[in-house]
mmCIF file of the C-alpha atoms, coordinates in Angstrom:
data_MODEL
# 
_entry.id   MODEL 
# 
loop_
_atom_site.group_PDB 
_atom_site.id 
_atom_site.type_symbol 
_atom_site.label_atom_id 
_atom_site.label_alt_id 
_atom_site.label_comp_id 
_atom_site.label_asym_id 
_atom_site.label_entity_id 
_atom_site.label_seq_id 
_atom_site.pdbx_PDB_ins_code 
_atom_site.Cartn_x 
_atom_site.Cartn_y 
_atom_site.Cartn_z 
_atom_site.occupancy 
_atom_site.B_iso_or_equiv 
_atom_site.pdbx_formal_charge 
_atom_site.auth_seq_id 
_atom_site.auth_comp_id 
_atom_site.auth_asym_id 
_atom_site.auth_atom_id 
_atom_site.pdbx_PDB_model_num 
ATOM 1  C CA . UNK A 1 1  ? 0.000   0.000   0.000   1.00 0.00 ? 1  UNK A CA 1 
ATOM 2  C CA . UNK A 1 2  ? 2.634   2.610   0.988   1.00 0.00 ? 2  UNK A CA 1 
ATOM 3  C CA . UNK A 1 3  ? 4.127   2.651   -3.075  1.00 0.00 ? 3  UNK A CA 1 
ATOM 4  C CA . UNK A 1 4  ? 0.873   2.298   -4.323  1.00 0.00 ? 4  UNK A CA 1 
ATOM 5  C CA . UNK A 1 5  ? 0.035   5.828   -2.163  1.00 0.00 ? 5  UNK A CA 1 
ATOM 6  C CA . UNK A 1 6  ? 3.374   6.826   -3.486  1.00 0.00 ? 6  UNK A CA 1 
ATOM 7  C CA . UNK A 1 7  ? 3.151   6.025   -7.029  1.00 0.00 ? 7  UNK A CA 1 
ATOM 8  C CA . UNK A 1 8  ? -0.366  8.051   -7.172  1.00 0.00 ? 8  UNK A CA 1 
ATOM 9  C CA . UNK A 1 9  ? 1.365   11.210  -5.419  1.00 0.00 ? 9  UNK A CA 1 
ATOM 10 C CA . UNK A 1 10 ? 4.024   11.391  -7.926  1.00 0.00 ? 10 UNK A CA 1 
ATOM 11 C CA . UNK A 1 11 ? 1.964   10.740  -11.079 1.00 0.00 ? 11 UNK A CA 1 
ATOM 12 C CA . UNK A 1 12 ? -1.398  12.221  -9.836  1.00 0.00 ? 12 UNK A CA 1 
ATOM 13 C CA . UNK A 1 13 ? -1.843  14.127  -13.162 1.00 0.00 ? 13 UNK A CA 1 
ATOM 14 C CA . UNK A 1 14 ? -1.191  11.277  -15.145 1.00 0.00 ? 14 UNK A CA 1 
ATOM 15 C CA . UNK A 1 15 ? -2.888  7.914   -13.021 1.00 0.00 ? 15 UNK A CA 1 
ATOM 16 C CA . UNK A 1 16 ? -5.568  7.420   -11.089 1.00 0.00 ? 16 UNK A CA 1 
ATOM 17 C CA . UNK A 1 17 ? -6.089  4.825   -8.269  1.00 0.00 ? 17 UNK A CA 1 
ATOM 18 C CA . UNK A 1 18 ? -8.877  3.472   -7.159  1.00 0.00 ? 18 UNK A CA 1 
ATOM 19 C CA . UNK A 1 19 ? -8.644  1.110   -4.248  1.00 0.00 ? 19 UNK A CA 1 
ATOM 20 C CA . UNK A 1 20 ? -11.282 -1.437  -3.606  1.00 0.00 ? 20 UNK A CA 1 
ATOM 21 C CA . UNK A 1 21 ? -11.686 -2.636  -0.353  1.00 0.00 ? 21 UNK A CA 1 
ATOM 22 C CA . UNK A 1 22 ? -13.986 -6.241  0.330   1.00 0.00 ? 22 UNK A CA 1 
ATOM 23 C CA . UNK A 1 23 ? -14.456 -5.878  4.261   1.00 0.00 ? 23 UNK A CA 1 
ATOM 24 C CA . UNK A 1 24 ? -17.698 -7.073  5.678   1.00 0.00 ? 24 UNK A CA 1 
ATOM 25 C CA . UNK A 1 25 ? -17.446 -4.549  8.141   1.00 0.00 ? 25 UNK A CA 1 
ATOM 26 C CA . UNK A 1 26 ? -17.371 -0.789  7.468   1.00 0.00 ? 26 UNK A CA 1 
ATOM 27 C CA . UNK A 1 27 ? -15.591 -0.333  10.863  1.00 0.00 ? 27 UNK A CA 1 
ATOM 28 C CA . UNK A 1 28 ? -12.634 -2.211  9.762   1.00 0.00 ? 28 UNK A CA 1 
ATOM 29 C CA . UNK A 1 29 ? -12.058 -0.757  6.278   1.00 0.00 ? 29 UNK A CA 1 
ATOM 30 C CA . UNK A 1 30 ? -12.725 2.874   7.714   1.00 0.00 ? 30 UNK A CA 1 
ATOM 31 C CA . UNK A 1 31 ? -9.860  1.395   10.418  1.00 0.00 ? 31 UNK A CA 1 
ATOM 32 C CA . UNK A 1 32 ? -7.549  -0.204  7.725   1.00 0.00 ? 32 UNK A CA 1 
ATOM 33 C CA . UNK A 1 33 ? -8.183  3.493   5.850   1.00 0.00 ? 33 UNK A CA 1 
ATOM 34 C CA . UNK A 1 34 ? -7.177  5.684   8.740   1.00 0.00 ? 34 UNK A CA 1 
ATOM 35 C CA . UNK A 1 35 ? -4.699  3.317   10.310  1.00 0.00 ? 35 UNK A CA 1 
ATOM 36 C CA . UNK A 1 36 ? -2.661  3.077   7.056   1.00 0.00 ? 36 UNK A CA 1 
ATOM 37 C CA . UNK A 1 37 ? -3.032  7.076   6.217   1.00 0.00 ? 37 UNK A CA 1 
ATOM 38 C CA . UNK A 1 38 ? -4.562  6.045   2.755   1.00 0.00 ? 38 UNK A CA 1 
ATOM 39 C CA . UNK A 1 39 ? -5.338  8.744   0.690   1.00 0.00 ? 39 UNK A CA 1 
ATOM 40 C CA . UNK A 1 40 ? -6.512  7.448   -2.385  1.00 0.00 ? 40 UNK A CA 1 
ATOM 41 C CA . UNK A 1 41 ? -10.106 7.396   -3.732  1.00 0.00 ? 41 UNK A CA 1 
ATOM 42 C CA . UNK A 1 42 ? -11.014 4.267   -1.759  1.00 0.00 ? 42 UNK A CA 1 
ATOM 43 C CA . UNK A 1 43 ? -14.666 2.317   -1.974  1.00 0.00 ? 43 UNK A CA 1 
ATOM 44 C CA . UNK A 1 44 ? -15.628 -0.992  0.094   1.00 0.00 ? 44 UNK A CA 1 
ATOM 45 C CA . UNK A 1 45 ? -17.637 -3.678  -1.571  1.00 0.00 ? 45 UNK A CA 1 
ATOM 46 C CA . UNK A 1 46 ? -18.775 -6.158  1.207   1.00 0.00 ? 46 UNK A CA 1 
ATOM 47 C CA . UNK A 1 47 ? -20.791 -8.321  -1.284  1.00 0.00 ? 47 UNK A CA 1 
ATOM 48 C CA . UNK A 1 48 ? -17.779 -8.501  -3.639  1.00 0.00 ? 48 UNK A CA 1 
ATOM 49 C CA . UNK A 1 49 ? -19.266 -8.017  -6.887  1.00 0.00 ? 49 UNK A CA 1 
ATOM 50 C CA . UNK A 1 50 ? -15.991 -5.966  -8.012  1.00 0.00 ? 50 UNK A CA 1 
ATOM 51 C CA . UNK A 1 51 ? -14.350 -9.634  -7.302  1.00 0.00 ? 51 UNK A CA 1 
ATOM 52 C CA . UNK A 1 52 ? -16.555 -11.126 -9.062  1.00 0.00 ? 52 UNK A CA 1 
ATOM 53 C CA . UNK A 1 53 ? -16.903 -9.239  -11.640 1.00 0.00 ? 53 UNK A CA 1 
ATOM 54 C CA . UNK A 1 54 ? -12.736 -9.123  -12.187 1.00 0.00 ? 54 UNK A CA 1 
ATOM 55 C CA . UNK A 1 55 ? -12.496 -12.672 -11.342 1.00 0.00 ? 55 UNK A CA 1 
ATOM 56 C CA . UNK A 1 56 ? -10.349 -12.084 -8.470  1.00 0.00 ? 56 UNK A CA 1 
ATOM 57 C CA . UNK A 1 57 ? -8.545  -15.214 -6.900  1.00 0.00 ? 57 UNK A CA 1 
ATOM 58 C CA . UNK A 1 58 ? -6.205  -13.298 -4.144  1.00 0.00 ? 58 UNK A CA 1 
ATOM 59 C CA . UNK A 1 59 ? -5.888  -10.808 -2.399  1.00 0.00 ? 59 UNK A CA 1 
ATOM 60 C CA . UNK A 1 60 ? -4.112  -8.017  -3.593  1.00 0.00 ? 60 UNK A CA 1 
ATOM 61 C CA . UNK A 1 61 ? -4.931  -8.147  -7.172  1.00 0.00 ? 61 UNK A CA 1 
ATOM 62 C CA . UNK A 1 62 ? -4.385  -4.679  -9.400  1.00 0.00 ? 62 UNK A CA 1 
ATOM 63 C CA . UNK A 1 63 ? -6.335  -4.374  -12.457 1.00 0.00 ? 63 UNK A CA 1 
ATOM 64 C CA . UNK A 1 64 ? -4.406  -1.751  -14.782 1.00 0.00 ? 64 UNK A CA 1 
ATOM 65 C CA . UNK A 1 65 ? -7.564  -0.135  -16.775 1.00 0.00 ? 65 UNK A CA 1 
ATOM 66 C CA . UNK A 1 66 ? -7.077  1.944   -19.226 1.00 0.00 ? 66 UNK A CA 1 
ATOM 67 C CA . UNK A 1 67 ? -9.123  5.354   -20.181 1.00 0.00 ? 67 UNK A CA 1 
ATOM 68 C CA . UNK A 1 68 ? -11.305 2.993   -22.322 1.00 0.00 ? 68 UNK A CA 1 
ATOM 69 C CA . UNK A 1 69 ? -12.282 0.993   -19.536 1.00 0.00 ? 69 UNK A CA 1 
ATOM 70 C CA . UNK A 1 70 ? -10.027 -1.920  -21.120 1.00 0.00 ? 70 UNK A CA 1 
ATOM 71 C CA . UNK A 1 71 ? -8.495  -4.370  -18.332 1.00 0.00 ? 71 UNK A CA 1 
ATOM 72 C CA . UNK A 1 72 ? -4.582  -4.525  -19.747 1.00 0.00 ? 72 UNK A CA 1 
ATOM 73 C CA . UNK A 1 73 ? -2.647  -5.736  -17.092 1.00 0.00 ? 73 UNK A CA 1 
ATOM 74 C CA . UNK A 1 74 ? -3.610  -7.695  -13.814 1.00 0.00 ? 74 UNK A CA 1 
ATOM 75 C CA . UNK A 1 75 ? -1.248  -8.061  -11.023 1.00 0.00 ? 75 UNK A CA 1 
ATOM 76 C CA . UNK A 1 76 ? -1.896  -10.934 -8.309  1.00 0.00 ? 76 UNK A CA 1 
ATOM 77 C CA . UNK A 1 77 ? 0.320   -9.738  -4.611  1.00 0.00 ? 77 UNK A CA 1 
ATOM 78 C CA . UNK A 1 78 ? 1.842   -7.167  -3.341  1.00 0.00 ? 78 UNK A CA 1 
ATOM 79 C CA . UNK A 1 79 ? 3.572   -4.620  -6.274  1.00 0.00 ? 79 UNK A CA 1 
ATOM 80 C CA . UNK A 1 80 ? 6.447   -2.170  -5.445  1.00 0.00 ? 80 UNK A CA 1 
ATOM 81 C CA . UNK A 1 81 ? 4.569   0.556   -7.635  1.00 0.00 ? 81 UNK A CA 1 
ATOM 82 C CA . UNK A 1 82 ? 7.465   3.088   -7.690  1.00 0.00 ? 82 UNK A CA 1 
ATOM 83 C CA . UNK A 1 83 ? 9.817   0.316   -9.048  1.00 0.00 ? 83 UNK A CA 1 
ATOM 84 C CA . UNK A 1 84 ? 10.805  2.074   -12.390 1.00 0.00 ? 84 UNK A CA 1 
ATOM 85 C CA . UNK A 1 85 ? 9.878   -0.588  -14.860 1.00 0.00 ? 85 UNK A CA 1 
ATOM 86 C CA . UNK A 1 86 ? 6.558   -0.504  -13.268 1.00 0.00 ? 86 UNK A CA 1 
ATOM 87 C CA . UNK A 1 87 ? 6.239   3.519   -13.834 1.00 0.00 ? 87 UNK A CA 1 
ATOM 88 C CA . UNK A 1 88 ? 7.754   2.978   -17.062 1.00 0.00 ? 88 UNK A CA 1 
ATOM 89 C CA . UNK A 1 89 ? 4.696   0.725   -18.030 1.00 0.00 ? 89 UNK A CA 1 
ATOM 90 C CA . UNK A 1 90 ? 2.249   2.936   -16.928 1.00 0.00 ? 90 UNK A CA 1 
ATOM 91 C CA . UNK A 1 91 ? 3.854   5.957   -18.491 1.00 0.00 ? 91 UNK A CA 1 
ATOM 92 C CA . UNK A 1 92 ? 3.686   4.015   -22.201 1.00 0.00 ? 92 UNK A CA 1 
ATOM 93 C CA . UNK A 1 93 ? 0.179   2.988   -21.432 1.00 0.00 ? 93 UNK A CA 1 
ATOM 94 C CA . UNK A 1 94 ? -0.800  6.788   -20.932 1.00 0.00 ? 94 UNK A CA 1 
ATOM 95 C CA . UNK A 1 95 ? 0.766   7.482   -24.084 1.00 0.00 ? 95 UNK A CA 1 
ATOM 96 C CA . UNK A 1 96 ? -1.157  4.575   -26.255 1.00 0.00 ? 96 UNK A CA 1 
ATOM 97 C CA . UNK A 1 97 ? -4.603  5.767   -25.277 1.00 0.00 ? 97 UNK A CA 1 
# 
């Protein structure tokens, strides 16, 4: 989570994260939230429909969507975000659409 926060600050104009939580209780993602100073655009789905929907098998999965809504890259675990082949990616992706 902390390069994922990081990776948004430094490419705000360019990316946008959304982070999807799936706690059954709101108590514990507005915890997780404040606990782990996340300030991205967050959302919880307690009925998991965005897992279902995605087809999500573990938990952290990233879907990389682009400004077409098209799903081009899904990455199952945990992601150093600010790694620069990572950035690199996202910057070509920005470029393509």
């Amino acid at each position: 989570m902390p390069s994922l926060i990081q990776m948004q600050h430094d490419m705000r104009d360019r990316v946008t994260v959304l982070a999807v939580a799936t706690d059954h209780d709101p108590d514990t993602y507005r915890k997780f939230v404040r606990d782990h100073n996340v300030d991205l655009i967050t959302v919880n789905d307690p009925a998991q429909k965005s897992s279902d929907t995605y087809g999500t098998s573990g938990w952290p999965e990233t879907y990389i969507i682009d400004r077409k809504g098209i799903v081009r890259r899904k990455f199952i675990g945990p992601v150093q975000w600010t790694n620069p082949a990572i950035v690199s990616y996202l910057e070509a992706l920005r470029t393509e659409s």
